[in-house]
Biopython code that builds the backbone (N, CA, C, O; Angstrom):
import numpy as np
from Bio.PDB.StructureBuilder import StructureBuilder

atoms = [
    (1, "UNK", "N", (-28.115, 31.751, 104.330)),
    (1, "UNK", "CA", (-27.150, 31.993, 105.375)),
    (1, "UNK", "C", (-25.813, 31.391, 104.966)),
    (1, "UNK", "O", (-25.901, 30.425, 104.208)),
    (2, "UNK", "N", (-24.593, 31.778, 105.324)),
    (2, "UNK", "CA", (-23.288, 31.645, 104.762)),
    (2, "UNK", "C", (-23.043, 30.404, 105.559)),
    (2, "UNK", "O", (-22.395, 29.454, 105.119)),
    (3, "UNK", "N", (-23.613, 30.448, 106.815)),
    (3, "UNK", "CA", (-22.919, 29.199, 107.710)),
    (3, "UNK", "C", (-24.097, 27.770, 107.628)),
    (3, "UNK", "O", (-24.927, 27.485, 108.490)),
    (4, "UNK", "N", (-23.904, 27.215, 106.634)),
    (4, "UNK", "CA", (-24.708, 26.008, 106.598)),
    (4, "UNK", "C", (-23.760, 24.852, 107.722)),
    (4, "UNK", "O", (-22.759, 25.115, 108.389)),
    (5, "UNK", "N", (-24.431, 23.693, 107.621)),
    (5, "UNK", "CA", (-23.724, 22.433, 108.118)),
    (5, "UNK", "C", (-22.097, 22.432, 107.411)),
    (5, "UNK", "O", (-21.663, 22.881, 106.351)),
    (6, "UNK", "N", (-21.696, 21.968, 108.136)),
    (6, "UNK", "CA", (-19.851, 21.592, 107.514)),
    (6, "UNK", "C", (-19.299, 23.008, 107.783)),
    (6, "UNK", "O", (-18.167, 23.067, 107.303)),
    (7, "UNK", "N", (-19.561, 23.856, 108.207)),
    (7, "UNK", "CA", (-18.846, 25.420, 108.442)),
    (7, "UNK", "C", (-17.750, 25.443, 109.153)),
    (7, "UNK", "O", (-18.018, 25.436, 110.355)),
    (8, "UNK", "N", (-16.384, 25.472, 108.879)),
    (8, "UNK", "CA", (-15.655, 25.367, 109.471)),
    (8, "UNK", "C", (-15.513, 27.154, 110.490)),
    (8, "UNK", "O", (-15.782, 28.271, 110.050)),
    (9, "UNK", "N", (-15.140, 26.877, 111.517)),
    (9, "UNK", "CA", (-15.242, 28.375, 112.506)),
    (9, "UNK", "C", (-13.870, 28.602, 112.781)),
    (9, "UNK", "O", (-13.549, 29.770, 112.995)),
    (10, "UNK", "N", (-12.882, 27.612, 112.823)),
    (10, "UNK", "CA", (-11.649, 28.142, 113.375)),
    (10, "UNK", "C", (-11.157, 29.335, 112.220)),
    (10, "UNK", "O", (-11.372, 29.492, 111.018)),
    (11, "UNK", "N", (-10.423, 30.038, 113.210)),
    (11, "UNK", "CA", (-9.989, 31.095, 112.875)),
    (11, "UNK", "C", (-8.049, 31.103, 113.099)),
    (11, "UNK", "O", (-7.440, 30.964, 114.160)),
    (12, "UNK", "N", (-7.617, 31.261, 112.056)),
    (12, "UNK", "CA", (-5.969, 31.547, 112.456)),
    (12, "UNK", "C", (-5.523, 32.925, 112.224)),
    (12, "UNK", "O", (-6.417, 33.735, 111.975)),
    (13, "UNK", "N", (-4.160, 33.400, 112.260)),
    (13, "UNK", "CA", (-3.960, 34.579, 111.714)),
    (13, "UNK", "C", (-2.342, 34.678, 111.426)),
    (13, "UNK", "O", (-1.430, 34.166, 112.076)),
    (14, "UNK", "N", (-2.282, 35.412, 110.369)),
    (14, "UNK", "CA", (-1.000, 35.098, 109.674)),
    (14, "UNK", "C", (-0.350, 36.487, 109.060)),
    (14, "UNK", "O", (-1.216, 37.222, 108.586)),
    (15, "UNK", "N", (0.883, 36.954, 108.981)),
    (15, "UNK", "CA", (1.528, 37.332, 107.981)),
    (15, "UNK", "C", (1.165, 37.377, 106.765)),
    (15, "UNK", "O", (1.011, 36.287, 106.215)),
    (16, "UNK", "N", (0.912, 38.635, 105.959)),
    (16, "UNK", "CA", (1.629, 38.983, 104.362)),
    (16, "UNK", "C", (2.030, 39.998, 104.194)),
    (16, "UNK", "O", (1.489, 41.037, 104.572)),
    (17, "UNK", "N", (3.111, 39.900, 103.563)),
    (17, "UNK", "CA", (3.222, 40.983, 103.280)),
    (17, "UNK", "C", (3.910, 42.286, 104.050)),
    (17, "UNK", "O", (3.978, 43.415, 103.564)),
    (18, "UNK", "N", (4.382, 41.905, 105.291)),
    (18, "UNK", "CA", (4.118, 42.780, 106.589)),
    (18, "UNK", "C", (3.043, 42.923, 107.281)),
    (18, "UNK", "O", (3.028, 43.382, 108.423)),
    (19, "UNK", "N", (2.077, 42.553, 106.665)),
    (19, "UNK", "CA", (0.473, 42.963, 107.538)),
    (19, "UNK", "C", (0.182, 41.899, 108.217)),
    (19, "UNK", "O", (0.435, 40.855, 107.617)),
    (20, "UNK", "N", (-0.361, 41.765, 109.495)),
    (20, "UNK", "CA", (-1.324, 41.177, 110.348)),
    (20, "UNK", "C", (-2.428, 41.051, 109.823)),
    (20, "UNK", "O", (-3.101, 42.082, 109.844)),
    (21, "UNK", "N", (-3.053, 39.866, 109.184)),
    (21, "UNK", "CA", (-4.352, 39.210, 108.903)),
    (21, "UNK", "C", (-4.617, 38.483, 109.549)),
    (21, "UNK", "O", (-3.741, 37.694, 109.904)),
    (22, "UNK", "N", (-6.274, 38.314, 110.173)),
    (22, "UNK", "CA", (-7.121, 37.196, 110.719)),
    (22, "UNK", "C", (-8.003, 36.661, 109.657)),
    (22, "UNK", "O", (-8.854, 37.243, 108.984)),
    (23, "UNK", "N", (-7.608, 35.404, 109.651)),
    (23, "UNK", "CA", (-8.402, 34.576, 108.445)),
    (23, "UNK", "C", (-9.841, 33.802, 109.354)),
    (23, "UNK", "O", (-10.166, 33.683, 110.535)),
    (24, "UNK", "N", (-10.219, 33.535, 108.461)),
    (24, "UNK", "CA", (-11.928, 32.932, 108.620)),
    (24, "UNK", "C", (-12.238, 31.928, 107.592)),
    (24, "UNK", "O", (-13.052, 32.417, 106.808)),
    (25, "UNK", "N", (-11.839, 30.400, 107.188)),
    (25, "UNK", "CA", (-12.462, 29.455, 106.580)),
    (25, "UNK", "C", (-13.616, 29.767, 106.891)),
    (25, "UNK", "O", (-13.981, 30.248, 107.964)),
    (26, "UNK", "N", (-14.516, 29.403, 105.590)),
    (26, "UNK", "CA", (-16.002, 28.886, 105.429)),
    (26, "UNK", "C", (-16.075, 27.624, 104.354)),
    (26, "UNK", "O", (-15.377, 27.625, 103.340)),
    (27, "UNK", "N", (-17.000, 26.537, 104.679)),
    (27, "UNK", "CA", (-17.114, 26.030, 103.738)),
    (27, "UNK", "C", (-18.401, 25.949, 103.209)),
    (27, "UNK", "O", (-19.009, 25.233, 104.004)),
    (28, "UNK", "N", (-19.233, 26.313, 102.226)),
    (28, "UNK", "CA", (-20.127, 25.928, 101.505)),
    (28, "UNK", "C", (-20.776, 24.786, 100.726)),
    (28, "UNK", "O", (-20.163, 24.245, 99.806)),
    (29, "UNK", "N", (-22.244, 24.339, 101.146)),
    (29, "UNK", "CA", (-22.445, 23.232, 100.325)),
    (29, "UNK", "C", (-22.959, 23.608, 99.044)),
    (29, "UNK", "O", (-23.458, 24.676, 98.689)),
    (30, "UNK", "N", (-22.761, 22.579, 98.427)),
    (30, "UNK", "CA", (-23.769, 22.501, 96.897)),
    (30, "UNK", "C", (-25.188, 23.479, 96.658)),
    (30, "UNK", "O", (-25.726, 24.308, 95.925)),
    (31, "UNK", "N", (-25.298, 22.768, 97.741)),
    (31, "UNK", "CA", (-26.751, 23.566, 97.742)),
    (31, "UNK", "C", (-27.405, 25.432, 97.568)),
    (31, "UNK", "O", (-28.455, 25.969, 97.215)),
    (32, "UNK", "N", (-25.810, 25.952, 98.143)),
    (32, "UNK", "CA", (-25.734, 27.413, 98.303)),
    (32, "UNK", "C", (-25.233, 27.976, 97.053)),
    (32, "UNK", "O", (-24.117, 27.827, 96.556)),
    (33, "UNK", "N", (-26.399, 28.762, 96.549)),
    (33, "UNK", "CA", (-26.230, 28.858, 94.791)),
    (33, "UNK", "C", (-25.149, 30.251, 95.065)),
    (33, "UNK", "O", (-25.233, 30.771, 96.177)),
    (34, "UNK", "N", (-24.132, 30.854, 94.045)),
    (34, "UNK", "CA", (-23.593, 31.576, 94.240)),
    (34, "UNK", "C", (-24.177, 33.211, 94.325)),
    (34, "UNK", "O", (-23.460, 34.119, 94.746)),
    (35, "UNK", "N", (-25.362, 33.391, 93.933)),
    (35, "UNK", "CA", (-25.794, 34.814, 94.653)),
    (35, "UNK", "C", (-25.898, 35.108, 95.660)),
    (35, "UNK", "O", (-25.776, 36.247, 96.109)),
    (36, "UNK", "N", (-26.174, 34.026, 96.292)),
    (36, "UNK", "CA", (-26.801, 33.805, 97.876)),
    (36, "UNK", "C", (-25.620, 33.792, 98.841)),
    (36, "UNK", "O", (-25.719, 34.261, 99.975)),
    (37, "UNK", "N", (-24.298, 33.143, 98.280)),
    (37, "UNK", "CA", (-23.026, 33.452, 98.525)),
    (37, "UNK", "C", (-22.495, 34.549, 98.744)),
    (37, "UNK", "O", (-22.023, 34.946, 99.810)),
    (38, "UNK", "N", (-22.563, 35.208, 97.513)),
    (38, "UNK", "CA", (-22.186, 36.645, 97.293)),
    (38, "UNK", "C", (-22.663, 37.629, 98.113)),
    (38, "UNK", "O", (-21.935, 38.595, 98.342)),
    (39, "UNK", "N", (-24.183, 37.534, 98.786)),
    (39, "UNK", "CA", (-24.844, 38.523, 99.146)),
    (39, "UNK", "C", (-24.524, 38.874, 100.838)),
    (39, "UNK", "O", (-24.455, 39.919, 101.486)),
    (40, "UNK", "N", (-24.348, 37.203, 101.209)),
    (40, "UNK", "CA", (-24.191, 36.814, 102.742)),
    (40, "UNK", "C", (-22.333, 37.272, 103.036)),
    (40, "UNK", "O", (-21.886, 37.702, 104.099)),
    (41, "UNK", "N", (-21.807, 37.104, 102.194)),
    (41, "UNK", "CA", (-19.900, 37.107, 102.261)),
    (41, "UNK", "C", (-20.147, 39.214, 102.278)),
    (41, "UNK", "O", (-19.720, 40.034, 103.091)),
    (42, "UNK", "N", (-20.848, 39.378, 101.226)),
    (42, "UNK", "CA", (-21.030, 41.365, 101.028)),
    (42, "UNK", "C", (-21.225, 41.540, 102.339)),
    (42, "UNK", "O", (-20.331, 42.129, 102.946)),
    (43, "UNK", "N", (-22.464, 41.065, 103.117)),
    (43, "UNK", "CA", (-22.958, 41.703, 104.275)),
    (43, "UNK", "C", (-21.568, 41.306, 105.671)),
    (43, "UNK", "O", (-21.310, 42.095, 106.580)),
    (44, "UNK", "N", (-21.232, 40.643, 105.579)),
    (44, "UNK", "CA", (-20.151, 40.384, 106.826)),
    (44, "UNK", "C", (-18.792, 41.203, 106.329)),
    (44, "UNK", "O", (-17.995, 41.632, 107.164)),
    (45, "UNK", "N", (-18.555, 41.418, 104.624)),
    (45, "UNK", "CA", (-17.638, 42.564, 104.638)),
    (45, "UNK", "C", (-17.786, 44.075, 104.771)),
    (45, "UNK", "O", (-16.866, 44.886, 104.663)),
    (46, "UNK", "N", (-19.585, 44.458, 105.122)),
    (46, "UNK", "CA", (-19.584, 45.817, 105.229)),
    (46, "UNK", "C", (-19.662, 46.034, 106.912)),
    (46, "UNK", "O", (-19.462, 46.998, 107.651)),
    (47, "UNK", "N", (-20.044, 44.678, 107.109)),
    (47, "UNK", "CA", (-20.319, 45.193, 109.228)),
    (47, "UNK", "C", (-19.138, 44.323, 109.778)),
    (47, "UNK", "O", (-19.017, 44.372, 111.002)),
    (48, "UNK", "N", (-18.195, 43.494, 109.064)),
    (48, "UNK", "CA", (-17.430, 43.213, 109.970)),
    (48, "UNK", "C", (-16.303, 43.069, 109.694)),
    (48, "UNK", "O", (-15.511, 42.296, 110.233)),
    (49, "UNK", "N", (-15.971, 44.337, 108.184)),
    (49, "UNK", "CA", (-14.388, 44.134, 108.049)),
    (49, "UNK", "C", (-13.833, 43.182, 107.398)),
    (49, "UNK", "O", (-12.604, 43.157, 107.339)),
    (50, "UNK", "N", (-14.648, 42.133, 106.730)),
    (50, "UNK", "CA", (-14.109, 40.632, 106.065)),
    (50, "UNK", "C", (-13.886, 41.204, 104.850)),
    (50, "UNK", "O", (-14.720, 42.029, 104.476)),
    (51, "UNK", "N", (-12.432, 40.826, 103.747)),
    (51, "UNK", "CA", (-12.721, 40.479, 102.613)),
    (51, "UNK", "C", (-12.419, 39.295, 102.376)),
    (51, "UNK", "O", (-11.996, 38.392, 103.097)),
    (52, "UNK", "N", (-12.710, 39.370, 101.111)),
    (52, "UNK", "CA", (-12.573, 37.649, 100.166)),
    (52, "UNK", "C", (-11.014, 37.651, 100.240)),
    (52, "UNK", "O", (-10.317, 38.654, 100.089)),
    (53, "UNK", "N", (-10.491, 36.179, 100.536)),
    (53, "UNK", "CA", (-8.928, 36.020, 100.313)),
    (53, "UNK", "C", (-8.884, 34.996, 99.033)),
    (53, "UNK", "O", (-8.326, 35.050, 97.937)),
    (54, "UNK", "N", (-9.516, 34.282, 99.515)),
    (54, "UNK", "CA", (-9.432, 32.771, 98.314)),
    (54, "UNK", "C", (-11.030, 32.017, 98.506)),
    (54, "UNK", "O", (-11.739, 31.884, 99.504)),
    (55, "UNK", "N", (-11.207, 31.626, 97.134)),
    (55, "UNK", "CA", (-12.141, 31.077, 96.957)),
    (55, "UNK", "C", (-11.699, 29.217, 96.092)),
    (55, "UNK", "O", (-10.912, 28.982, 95.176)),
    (56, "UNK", "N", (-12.348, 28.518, 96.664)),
    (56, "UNK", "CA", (-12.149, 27.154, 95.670)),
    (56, "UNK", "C", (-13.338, 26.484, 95.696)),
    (56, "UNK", "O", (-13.969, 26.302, 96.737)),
    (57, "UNK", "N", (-13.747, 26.036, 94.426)),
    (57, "UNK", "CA", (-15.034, 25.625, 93.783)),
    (57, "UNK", "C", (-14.966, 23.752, 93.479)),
    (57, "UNK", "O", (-14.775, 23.329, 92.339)),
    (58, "UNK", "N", (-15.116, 23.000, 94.435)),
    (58, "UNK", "CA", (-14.797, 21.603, 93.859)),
    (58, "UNK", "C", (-15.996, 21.224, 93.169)),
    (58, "UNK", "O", (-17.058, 21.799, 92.936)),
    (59, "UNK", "N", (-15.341, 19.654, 92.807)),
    (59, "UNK", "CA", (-16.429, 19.258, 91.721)),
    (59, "UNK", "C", (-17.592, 18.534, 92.139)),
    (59, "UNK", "O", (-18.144, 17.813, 91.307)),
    (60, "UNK", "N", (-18.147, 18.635, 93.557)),
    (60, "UNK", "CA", (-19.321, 18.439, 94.204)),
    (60, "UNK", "C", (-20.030, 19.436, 94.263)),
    (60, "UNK", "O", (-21.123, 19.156, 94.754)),
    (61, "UNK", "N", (-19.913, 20.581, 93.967)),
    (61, "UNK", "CA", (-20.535, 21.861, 93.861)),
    (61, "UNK", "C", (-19.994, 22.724, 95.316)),
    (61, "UNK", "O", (-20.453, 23.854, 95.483)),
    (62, "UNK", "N", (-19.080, 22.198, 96.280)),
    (62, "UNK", "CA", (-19.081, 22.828, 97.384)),
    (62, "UNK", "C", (-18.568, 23.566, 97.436)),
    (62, "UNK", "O", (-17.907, 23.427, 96.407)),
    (63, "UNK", "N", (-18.024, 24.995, 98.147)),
    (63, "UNK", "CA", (-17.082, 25.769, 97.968)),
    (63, "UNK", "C", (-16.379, 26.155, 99.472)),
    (63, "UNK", "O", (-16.897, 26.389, 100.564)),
    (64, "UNK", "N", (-14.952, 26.114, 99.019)),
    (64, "UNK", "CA", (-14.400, 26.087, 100.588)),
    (64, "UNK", "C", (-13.660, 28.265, 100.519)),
    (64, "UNK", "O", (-12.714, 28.564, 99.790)),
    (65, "UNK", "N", (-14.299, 29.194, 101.302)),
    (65, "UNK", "CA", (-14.193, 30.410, 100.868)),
    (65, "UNK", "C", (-12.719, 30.651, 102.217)),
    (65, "UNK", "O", (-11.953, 29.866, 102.778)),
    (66, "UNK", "N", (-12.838, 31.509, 102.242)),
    (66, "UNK", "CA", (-11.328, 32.135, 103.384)),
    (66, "UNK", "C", (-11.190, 33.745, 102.972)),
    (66, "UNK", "O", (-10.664, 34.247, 101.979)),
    (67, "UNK", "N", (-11.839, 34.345, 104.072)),
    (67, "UNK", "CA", (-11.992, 35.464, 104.571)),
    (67, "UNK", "C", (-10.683, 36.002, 105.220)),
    (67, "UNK", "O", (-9.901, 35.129, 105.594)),
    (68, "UNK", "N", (-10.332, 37.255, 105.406)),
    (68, "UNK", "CA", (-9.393, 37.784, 106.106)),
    (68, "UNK", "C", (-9.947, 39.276, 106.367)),
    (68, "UNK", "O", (-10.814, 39.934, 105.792)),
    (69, "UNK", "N", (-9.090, 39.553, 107.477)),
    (69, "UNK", "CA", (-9.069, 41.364, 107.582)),
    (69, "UNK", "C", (-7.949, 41.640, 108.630)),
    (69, "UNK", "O", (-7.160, 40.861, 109.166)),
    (70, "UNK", "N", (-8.112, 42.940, 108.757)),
    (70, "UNK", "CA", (-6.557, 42.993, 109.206)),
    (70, "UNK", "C", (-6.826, 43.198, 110.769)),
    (70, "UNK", "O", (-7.894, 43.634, 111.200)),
    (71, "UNK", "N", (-5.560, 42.775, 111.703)),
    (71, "UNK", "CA", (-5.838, 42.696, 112.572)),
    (71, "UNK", "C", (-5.464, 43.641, 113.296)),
    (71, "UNK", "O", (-4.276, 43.939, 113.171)),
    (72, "UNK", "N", (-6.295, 44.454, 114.300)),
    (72, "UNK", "CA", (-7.012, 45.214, 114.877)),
    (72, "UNK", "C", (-6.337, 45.403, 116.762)),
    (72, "UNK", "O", (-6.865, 44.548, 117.473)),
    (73, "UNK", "N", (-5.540, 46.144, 117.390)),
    (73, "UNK", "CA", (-5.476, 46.078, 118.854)),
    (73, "UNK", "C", (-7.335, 46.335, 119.696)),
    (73, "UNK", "O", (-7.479, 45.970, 120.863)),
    (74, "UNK", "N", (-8.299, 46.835, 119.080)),
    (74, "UNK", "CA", (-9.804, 46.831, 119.366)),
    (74, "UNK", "C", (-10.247, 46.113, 118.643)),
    (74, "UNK", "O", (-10.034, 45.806, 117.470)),
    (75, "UNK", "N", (-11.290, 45.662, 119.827)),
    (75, "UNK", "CA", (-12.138, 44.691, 119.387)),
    (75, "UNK", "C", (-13.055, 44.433, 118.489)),
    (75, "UNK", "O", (-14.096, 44.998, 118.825)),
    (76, "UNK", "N", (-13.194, 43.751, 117.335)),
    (76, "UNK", "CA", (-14.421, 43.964, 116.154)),
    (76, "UNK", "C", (-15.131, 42.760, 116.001)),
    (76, "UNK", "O", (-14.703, 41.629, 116.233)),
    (77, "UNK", "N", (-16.149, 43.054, 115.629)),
    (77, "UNK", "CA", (-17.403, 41.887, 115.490)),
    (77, "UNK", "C", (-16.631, 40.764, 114.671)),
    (77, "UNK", "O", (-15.631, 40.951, 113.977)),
    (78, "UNK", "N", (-17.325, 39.495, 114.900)),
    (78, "UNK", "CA", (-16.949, 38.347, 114.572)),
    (78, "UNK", "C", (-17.914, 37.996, 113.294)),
    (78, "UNK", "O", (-18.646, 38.828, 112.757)),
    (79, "UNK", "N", (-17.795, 36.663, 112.908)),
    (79, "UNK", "CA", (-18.368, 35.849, 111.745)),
    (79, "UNK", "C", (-19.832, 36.191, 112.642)),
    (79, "UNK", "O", (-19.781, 36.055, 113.864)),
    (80, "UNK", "N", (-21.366, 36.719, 111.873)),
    (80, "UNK", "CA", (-22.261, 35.973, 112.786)),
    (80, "UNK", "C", (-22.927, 34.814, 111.823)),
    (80, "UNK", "O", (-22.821, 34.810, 110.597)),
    (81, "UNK", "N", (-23.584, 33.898, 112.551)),
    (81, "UNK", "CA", (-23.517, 32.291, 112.116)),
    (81, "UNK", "C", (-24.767, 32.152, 111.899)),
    (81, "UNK", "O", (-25.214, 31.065, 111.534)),
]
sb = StructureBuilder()
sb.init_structure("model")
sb.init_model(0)
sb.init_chain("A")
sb.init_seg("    ")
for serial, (resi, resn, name, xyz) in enumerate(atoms, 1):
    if name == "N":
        sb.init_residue(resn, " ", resi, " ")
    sb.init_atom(name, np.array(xyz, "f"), 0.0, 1.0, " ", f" {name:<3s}", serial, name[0])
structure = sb.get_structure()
């Protein structure tokens, strides 16, 4: 599962570019090997519109990810946890 302990949920939304993006921090522990990453981040970008914005890999093994998609006047599914 993408949302282990330490998961950050707030959500902001910002400018690029001209476009309206809603971002989504996640943070990942050590423990979450990167397929398992990959597979859980795929499934929330085919049902809920997320792509990858930035990824950072520290040297505890954790990874802090940041999702975006564009923002929407209708309503679309959220992170599910």
């Amino acid at each position: 599962m993408v949302t282990p302990e330490g998961v950050a949920n707030a959500r902001w939304a910002g400018q690029h570019g001209g476009m309206d993006y809603e971002y989504a921090p996640l943070r990942l522990p050590p423990n979450v090997d990167r397929l398992t990453a990959a597979a859980q981040l795929a499934i929330q970008a085919e049902f809920s519109g997320w792509e990858l914005a930035r990824v950072r890999l520290y040297r505890d093994g954790t990874r802090q990810v940041v999702l975006r998609r564009r923002r929407v006047n209708q309503p679309q599914p959220g992170l599910s946890y």
